[in-house]
Every structure is written in C-alpha cells, then in structure tokens.
C-alpha positions in Angstrom: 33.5 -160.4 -86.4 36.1 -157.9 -85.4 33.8 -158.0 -81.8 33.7 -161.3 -81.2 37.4 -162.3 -82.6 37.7 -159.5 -79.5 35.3 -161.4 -76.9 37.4 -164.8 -77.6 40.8 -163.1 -77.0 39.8 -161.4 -73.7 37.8 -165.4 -72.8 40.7 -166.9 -74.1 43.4 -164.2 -71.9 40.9 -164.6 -68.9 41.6 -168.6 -69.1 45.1 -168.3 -69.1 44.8 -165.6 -66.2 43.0 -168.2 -64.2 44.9 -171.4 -65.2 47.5 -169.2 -64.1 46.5 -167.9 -60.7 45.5 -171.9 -60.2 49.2 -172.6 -60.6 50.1 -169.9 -58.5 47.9 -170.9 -56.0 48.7 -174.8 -55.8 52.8 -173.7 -55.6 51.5 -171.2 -53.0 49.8 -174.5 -50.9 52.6 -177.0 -51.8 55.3 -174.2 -50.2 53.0 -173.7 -47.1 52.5 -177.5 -46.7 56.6 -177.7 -47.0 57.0 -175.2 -44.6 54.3 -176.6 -42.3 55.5 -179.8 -42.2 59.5 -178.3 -41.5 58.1 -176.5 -38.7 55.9 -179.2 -37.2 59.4 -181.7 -37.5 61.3 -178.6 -35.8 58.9 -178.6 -32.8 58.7 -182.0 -32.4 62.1 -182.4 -32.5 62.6 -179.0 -29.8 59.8 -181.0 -27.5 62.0 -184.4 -27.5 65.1 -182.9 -26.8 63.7 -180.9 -24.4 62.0 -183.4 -22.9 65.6 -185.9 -23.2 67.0 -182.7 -21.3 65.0 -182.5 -18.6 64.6 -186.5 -18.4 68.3 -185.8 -18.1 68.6 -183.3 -15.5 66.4 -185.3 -13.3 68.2 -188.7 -13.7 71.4 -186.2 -12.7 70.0 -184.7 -9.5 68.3 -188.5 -8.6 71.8 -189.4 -9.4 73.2 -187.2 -7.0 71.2 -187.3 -4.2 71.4 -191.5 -3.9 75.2 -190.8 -4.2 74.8 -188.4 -1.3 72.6 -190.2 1.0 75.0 -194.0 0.1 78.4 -191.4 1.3 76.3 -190.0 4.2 75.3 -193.8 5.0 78.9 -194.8 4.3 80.0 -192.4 6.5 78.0 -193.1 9.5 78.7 -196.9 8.8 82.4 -196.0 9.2 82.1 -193.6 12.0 80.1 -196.1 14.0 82.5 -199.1 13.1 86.0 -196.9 13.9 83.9 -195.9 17.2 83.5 -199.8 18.0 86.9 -200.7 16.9 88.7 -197.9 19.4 86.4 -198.7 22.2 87.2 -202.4 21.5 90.9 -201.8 21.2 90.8 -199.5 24.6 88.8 -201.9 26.5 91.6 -204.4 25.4 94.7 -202.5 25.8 93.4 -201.4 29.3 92.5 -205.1 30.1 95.8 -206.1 29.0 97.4 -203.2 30.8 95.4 -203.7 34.2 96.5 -207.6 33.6 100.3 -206.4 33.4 99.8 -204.4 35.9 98.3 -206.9 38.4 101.1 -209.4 37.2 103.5 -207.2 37.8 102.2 -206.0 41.1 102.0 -209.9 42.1 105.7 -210.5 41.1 107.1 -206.8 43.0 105.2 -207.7 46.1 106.7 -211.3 45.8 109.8 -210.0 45.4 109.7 -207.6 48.0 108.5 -210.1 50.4 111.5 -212.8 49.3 113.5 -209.3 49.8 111.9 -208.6 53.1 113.0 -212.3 54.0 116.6 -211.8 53.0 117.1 -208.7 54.1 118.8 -209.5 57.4 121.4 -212.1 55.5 122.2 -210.4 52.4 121.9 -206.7 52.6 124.0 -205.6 49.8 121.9 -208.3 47.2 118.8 -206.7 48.3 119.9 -203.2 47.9 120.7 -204.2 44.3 117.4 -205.9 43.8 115.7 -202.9 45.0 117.4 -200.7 42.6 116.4 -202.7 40.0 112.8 -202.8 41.0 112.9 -198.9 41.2 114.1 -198.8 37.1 111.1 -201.7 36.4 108.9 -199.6 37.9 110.1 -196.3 36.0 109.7 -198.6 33.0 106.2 -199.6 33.5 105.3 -195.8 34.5 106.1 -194.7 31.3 104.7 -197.2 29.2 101.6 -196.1 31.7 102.0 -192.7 30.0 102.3 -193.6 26.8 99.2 -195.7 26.6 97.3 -192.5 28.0 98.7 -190.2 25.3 97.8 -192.8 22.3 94.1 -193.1 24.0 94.2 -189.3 23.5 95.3 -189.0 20.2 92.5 -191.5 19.5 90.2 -189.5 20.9 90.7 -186.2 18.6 90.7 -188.3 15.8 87.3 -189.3 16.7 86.3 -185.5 17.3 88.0 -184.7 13.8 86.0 -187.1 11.8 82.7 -186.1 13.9 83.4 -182.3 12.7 84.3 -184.0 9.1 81.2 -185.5 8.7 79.1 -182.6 10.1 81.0 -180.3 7.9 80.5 -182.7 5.0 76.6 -182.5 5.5 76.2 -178.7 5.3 78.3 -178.7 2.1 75.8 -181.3 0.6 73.1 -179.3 1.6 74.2 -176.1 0.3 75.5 -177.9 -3.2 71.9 -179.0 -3.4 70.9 -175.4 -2.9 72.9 -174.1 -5.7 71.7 -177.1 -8.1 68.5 -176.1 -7.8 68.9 -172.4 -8.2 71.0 -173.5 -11.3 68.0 -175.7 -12.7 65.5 -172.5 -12.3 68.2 -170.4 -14.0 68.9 -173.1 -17.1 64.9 -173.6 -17.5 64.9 -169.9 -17.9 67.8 -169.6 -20.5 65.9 -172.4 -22.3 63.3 -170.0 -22.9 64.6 -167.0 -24.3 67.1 -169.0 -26.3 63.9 -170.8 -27.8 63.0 -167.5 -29.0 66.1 -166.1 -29.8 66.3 -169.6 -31.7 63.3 -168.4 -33.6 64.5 -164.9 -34.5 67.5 -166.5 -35.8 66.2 -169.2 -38.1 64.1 -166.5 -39.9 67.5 -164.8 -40.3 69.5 -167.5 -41.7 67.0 -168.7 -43.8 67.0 -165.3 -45.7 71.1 -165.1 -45.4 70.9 -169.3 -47.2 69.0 -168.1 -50.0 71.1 -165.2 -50.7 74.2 -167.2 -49.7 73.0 -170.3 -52.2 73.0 -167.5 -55.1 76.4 -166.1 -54.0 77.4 -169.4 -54.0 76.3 -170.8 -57.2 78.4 -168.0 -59.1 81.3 -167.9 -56.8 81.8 -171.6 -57.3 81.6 -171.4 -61.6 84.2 -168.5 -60.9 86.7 -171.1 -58.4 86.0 -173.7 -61.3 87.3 -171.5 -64.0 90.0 -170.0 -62.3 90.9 -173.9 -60.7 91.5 -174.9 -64.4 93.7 -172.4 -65.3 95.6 -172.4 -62.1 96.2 -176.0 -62.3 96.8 -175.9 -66.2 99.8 -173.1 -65.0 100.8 -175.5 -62.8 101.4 -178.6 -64.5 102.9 -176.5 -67.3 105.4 -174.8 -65.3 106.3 -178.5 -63.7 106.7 -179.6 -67.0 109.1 -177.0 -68.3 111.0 -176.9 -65.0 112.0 -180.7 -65.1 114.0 -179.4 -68.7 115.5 -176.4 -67.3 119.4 -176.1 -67.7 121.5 -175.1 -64.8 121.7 -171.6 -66.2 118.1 -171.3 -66.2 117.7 -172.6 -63.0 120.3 -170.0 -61.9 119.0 -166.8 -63.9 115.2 -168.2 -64.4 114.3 -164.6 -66.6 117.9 -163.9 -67.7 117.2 -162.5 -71.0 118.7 -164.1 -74.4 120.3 -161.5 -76.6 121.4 -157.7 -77.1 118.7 -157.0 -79.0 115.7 -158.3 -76.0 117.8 -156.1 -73.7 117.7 -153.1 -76.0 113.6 -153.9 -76.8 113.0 -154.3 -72.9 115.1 -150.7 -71.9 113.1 -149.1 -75.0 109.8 -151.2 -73.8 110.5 -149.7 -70.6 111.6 -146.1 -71.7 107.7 -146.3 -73.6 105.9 -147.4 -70.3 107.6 -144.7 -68.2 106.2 -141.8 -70.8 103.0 -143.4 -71.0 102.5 -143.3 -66.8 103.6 -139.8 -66.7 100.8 -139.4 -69.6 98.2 -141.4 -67.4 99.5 -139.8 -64.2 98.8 -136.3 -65.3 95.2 -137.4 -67.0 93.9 -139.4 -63.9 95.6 -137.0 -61.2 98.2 -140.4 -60.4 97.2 -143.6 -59.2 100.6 -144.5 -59.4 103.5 -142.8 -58.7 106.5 -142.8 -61.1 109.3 -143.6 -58.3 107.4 -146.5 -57.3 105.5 -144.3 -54.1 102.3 -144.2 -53.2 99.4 -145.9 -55.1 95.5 -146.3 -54.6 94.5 -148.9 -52.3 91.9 -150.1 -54.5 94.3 -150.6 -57.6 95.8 -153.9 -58.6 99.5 -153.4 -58.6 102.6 -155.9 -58.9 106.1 -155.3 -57.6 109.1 -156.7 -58.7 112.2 -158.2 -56.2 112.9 -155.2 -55.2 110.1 -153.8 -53.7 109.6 -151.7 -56.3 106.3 -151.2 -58.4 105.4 -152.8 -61.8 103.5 -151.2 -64.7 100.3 -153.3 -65.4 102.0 -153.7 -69.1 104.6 -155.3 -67.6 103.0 -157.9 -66.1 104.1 -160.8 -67.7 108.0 -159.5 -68.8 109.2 -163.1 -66.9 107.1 -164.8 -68.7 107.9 -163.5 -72.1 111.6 -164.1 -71.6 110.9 -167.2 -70.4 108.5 -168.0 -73.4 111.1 -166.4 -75.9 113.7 -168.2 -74.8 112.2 -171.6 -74.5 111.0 -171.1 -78.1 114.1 -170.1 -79.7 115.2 -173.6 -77.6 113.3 -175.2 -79.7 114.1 -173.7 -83.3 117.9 -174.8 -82.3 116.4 -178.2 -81.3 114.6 -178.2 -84.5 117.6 -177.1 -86.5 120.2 -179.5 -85.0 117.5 -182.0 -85.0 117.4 -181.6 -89.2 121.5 -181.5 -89.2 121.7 -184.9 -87.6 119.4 -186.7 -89.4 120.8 -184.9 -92.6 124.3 -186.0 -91.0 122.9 -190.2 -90.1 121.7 -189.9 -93.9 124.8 -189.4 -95.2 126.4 -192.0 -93.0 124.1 -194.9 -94.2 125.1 -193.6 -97.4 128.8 -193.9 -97.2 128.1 -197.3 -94.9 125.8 -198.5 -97.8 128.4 -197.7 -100.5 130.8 -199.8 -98.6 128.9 -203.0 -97.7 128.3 -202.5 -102.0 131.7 -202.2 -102.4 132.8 -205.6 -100.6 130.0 -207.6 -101.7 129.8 -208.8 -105.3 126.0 -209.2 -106.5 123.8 -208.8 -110.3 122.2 -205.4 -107.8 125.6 -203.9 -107.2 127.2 -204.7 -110.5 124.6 -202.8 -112.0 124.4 -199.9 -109.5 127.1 -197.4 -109.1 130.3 -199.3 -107.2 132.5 -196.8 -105.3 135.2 -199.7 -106.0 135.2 -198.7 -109.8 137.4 -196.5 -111.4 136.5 -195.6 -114.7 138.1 -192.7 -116.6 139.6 -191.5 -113.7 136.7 -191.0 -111.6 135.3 -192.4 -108.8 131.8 -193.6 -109.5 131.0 -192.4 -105.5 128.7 -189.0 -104.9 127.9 -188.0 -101.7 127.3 -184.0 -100.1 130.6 -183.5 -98.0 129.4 -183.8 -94.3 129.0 -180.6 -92.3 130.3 -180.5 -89.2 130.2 -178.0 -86.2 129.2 -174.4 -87.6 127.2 -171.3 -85.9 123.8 -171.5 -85.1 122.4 -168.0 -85.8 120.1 -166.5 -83.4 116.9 -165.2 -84.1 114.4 -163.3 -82.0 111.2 -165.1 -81.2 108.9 -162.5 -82.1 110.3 -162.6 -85.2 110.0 -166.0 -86.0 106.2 -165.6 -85.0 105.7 -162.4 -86.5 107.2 -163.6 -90.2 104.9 -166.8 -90.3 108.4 -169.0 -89.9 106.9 -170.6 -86.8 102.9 -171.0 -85.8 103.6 -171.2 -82.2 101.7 -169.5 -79.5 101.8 -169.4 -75.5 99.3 -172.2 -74.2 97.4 -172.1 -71.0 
C-alpha cells in the first residue's frame, strides 16, 4: 500500500510536472508569436518609410532637375529675346540716326547753298549763319558719340549675361555632382544606422523593463510624499490666513520665559549629546557648525549655521505651541462670553418680568418686589476684564487637559 500510495504521488507529481512544462511552453509560444509579430510590424514599417524616403529623394532630385532645365530654358528664352530687342533697338536708333542725319545734311547743304547765294549781299548775316551751323554741327557730333557709347555699354551687358549664363551652367552641374555624392553617402548612413537601430532597441528594451520596475515604486513613493506635501500645504495656507501681525512679523517668536528657558536647556542637551556622538562616530558633524559628511542629511538655520537633526522641527513646535495655547484663550474667552450673554438675558429677562404684569410673573420671582427688605432678584455679579493665565502647551497635553495633537 505504502508502494503504490508512492507510485500515485510520483504519477500524480509527474502530471503536474507536465501540465506544468505545457504551460510553460504555450506562454513560451504566445511571447515568441508577440515578439514575432512586433518585429514583422517593425520591418514592415522600416521597408515603407524607407521606401517613402527614397520615393522622396527621387521626387526631390526629379524636382530639381525640371527646375534646372525650365531656368536653363528660361534663360536662353531671355538671352535670345534681350539679343532681338537690342539688335532691334540698334537697327532703329541707327535708322533714325542715319534719317537725322540725312535730314540734317539735306537742310546744312540747303542752307549753305541759300548762304552761298547770299553771300555777296549780306556778308555779315552769313558769317552769323555759319557760326551757327558750326555749334549744330558740334551738337549733332556729340549726340553721334553718345549713341556709340550707349551701343557699347549694350554690348557688355550682353557679354555679362553670356558669361552669367555659362557660369550658371557649371554651378548646376557641379550642384548635381555633390547631390549625388550626398545620396551615396545618406544610403550608406541608412545602413549602419539600421543596425545601430538594432543594437539599440535590444538595449532599451532591457533599460524599459528595469525602468517600468523603478518606476512602479518611485511613483507609490511621489504619491505618498504628494499627499503629505499637499496636506502641509493647505494646512499652512489655512493657519497663515489667521496669523496676527506679530506672527506675521516674528513667524517662530517664542511665547513665554519658560519656552525660552526649555529651548536654551533643549539646546545645552543637544550640544552634549553631539560632542557624545562626535567622539563615538569620529564626527560627522562638527560642533561649530564646520565641516560635515557629504552623504549626511543636514539642515541649517538663517544663518548659515548647522542644525542638529533633533532640532528639526523647533519652528514648527513654537508655531504649534503657540497656536494651541491660541486656542485654550479662545476657548476660555469663548466660555466667559457666553457665561457673560447668560447673565445678560438674565438681567434683560428679569426686566421685561418686571414691566409686564402676567399669572407667570406674579407667580415667579419679580425683581419689582420688595419683601422684608430684600430684593427678590439673584444673579452672579458679572466679571469683567481679568488676567488670562498662561500655560505651556506641553503641559496642557501632557496633564490630559487638552487631547490635541499635530495633524498632517
């Protein structure tokens, strides 16, 4: 029995083995099918952007040379129609010069020949008329000379666009040139970044699972620490909206004698016990406020000066001690007045009972009635002004007089 109880554990431990090894291996297939299908997405995706790329690349250098070839077009277009357009305009301000020119030649040989004929009568007029012919003629030479010079400057404009255009064509092809050299050089720098792409998604995917993890716990610690932060926060907006201008002035002023006393004996305590810990530990913090560890926690105070780890939250005490003593004298004078508004409804009820004649007030006590001598009227004399006493805070808690704690 003891045997085959035996046999049906190790059958029943070799089921579970197998059921589990199944499991393994179907979560095994499911993560490679995951993985498969992320990479075949990832190629496709590589292939259609490299392929957009290249569509790209082409459409840019077709681009280019059709802009090219329309500007070297352009260009001959213009070239040819400024060529027409000077020869034109030569041909015309020649014609219209030889024109002049013939014109005028016509009119100085009439002239001269009306001259010639007059000569012998009037010598003096023709004299004059000569002189006159000799300026026109001056005149019309140097409007000669000017037309020349403008036909020259129209000609090295032509050979400066001619160079222009020449020029313009060996930049073209030399820009080509370096296109081309840079498409080799980008098809190249695809390929080693494809496998520098490679190197680096193994790399992150090991730095995301670790990160995820980091992350998980870093983000439960900024949650917690968020709350409390924020809980500070609205606190301290709270309490500062009821500050008095003294408080506002001397925010961690202290209250009495006797916190001043506590704090320099609190202080006189820390001091020995830092000297204790300084000699035990070989000094991670210096007494004088000098050097300290670089990997210790420390505080400093206004002054520059720095702050026991005990005495971390002396502000807040004082602040906390004082705002709590606040509110026993709230508590107190609260108590007097309504002590103090009892009485006065009192004496006011007493009087409306004393003016007003009814079976309830005849049969109550009347202040109005005087009988042997006394005034039926009893009331506690009204208290006012006096001393409020003050009492430390940590007294109040420590006795049981007040359950009051600080609150986060």
């Amino acid at each position: 029995m003891a045997l085959r109880s035996h046999l049906q554990n190790v059958e029943r431990l070799l089921g579970l083995q197998d059921s589990r090894l199944l499991a393994l291996e179907n979560s095994f297939n499911r993560e490679l099918g995951l993985m498969r299908a992320d990479f075949v997405s990832e190629r496709t995706a590589m292939n259609t952007q490299h392929t957009r790329e290249r569509r790209q690349l082409q459409d840019i250098i077709a681009a280019v040379d059709a802009e090219e070839k329309e500007r070297e077009v352009e260009g001959k277009q213009e070239h040819e129609q400024m060529r027409e357009e000077i020869r034109n305009k030569n041909l015309e301000d020649i014609n219209v010069l030889r024109i002049t020119l013939e014109g005028t030649i016509e009119e100085l040989e009439r002239h001269f020949e009306q001259a010639h004929m007059q000569y012998l009568q009037n010598t003096d007029q023709q004299t004059q008329d000569f002189k006159k012919l000799t300026r026109k003629d001056q005149d019309l030479s140097r409007e000669i000379d000017h037309k020349i010079r403008k036909i020259e400057r129209l000609q090295a404009a032509r050979n400066h666009w001619l160079t222009k255009i020449s020029q313009n064509a060996r930049e073209c092809e030399e820009r080509n040139k370096a296109l081309a050299e840079e498409k080799n050089q980008i098809a190249g720098h695809f390929h080693e970044l494809k496998m520098r792409m490679k190197r680096f998604r193994k790399d992150q995917a090991e730095r995301l699972a670790l990160l995820t993890k980091n992350a998980r716990q870093c983000k439960a610690a900024l949650a917690a620490k968020q709350n409390l932060a924020e809980s500070i926060l609205k606190q301290a907006e709270l309490g500062r909206k009821i500050e008095t201008e003294q408080e506002k002035v001397l925010p961690f002023a202290d209250v009495s004698e006797a916190s001043r006393e506590d704090q320099a004996l609190v202080a006189q305590e820390a001091a020995e016990l830092q000297k204790a810990m300084a000699v035990q530990k070989g000094g991670i913090a210096d007494t004088d406020g000098g050097e300290i560890s670089p990997f210790h926690a420390t505080a400093v105070d206004s002054e520059g000066k720095v702050v026991e780890e005990f005495n971390y939250l002396d502000n807040f005490y004082k602040k906390y001690n004082n705002v709590l003593l606040s509110k026993l004298a709230v508590k107190r004078e609260k108590d007097r007045l309504e002590r103090e508004n009892k009485d006065l409804q009192s004496i006011l009820k007493q009087y409306l009972d004393g003016i007003s004649v009814n079976p309830e007030v005849m049969d109550g006590n009347n202040p109005l009635l005087v009988v042997n001598g006394r005034v039926r009227l009893n009331r506690p004399p009204v208290r006012r002004g006096g001393h409020i006493n003050q009492v430390s805070a940590n007294q109040m808690v420590n006795t049981g007089r007040v359950n009051s704690g600080p609150s986060l």
